[in-house]
Structures are given as structure tokens and as C-alpha cells.
C-alpha positions, 0 to 999 in steps of 0.5 A: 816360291822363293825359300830362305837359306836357313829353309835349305839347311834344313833339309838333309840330303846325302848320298847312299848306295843301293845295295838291294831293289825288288820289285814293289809287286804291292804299290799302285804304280810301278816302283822298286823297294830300295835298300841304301846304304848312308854309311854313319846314318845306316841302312835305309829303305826307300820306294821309288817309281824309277822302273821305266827306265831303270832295271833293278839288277843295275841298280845295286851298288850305284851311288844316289841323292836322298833326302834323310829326314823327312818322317817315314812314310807308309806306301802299301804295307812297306815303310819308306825311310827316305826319299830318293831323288831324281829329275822328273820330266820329259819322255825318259822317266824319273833320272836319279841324281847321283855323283858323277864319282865315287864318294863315301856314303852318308855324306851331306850335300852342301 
């Protein structure tokens, strides 16, 4: 399905650092609850089904991609701001996007 570039500057997309994951003990699949940090835009929470390859404790501080406009979505009894990308397929899990260097949070992917 081919989308319009007025389609694509729609969707907000930014980089954020993850300052906290926990266990996401009440969700039907395995997930971690993100807390991300968008710098201008704030502190975001996100869910995420990334435990397969990811250990919560090397989450935190790792920058990522996610989208920061869509409405706010209730999974189990926690609200997700945002939805965080990664790359889906394979045998290796869900691979979060992120910038390969260091840049400040909140900015817009382009």
C-alpha cells in the first residue's frame, strides 16, 4: 500500500531514552513497561514485547525510535503513551530501532 508524503509527515516519530523497564507481570505476552524520556515532549510510558531478547537491566539508558502521537492505549491495567519500534522478524525477536550514536531526546525523525 503505497502512502502519500503528507501520509508520512503525519506520523510523529522521535528518539527517547529509556530510563526505567520492569516487568510487565499483567500482560498476556511477555513484555517490559518503559519509562522514556522525549526530552521537550516529556516522560513517556510505553509497553513492549522485547523480553526475548532483551534484559530489562540494559535497557535503561539505550536511546530508541517511537511513535508519539498515536491516542494512548490501555494494555491490562497500564496506559501506553507511545509505541516503540523495532524490526520484527526472523528467529532473533523484536530489534529496536535506535540511532547508532548518541543524540539529544525528543528530536524528529525526518
Amino acid at each position: 500500500m503505497e502512502i502519500t508524503w503528507n501520509d508520512f509527515k503525519k506520523i510523529d516519530i522521535r528518539v527517547g531514552t529509556i530510563l526505567t523497564a520492569e516487568n510487565f507481570k499483567e500482560a498476556h505476552c511477555p513484555a517490559y513497561k518503559l519509562t522514556i524520556d522525549f526530552g521537550e515532549i516529556g516522560i513517556l510510558k510505553s509497553s513492549a514485547q522485547i523480553t526475548e531478547i532483551y534484559e530489562s537491566k540494559n535497557l535503561i539508558g539505550l536511546q530508541i525510535l517511537a511513535v508519539v502521537n498515536f491516542p494512548k492505549k490501555q494494555i491490562a491495567n497500564f496506559m501506553s503513551d507511545c509505541l516503540v519500534l523495532g524490526l520484527v522478524g526472523g528467529n532473533a525477536g523484536v530489534v529496536l530501532v535506535s540511532p547508532d550514536k548518541k543524540v539529544e531526546n525528543g528530536i524528529k525523525l525526518a
